[in-house]
C-alpha positions as CSV (number, residue, x, y, z in Angstrom):
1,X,0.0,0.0,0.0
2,X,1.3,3.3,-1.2
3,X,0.2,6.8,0.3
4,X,0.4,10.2,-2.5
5,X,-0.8,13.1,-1.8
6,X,-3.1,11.6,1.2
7,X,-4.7,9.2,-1.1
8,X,-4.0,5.6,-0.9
9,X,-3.1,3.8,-3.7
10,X,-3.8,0.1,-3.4
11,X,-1.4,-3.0,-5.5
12,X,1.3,-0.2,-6.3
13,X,4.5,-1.8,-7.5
14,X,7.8,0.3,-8.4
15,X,9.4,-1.9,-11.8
16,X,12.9,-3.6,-11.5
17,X,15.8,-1.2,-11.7
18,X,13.9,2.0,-10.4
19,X,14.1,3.8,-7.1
20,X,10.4,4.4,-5.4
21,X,11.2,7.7,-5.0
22,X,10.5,8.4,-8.7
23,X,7.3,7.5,-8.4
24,X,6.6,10.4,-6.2
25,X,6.9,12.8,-8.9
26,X,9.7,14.7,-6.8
27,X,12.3,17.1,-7.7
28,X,15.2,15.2,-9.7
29,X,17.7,16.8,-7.3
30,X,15.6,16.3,-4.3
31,X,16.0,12.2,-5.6
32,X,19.8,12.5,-5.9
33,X,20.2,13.6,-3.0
34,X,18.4,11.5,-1.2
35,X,19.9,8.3,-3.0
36,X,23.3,10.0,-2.1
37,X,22.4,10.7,1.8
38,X,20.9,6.9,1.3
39,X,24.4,5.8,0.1
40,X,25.9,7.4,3.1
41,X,23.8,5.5,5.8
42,X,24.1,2.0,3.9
43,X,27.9,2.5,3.9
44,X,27.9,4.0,7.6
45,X,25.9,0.6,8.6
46,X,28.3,-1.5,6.7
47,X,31.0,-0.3,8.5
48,X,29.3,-1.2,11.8
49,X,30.1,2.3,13.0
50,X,28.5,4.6,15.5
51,X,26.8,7.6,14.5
52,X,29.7,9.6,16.6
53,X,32.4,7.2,14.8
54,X,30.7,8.1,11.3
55,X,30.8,11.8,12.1
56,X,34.0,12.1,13.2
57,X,35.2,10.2,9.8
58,X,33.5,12.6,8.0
59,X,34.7,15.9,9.4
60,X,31.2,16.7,11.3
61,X,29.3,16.4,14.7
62,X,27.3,13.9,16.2
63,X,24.1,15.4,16.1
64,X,24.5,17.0,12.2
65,X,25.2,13.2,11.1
66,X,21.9,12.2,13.6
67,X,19.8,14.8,10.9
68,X,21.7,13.6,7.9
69,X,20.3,10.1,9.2
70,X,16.7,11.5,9.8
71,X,16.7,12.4,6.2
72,X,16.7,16.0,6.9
73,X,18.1,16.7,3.6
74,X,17.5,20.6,3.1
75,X,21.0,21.0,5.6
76,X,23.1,19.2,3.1
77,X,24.4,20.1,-0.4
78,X,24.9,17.3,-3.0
79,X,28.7,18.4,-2.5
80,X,29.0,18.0,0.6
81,X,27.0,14.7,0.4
82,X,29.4,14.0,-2.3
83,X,32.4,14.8,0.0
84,X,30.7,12.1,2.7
85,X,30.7,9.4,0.2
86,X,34.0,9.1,-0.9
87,X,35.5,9.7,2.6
88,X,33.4,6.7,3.3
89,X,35.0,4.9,0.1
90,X,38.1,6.0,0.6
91,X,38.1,4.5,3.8
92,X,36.4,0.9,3.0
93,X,38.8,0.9,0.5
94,X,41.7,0.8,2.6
95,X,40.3,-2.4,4.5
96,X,39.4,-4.3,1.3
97,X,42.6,-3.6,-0.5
């Protein structure tokens, strides 16, 4: 079951290969950031580290990682999003190599 726009729309399916978030009708930007932030988090979990662990990796506090987590989106750029994710890489890199 899928909620838009306070309606609900009963046996929705979202095909192979596409994000949900593009069938929202949203802002391109608003989806590439989100699948970037989404990136972040998956990478931060895979790396079985703490929200204060993750933040100090990435050159920020605690509690501006805890928003990034919350999907408050508006207090990032896609640079600095950007910046997050190849920290992150640059890092897993390092134990995989």
């Amino acid at each position: 079951m899928t909620r838009i726009d306070d309606k609900v729309v009963i046996g929705h399916s979202t095909p192979a290969g596409r994000s949900v978030l593009e069938d929202f009708d949203l802002d391109p930007a608003y989806v590439a950031k989100a699948k970037l932030a989404q990136l972040v988090k998956t990478s931060v979990r895979e790396m079985g580290l703490t929200q204060m662990q993750a933040a100090e990796l990435l050159g920020t506090t605690q509690p501006r990682y805890s928003k990034l987590s919350a999907g408050k989106l508006d207090l990032f750029s896609m640079e600095m999003l950007q910046e997050f994710l190849m920290k992150l890489r640059e890092v897993q890199g390092r134990f995989t190599n």
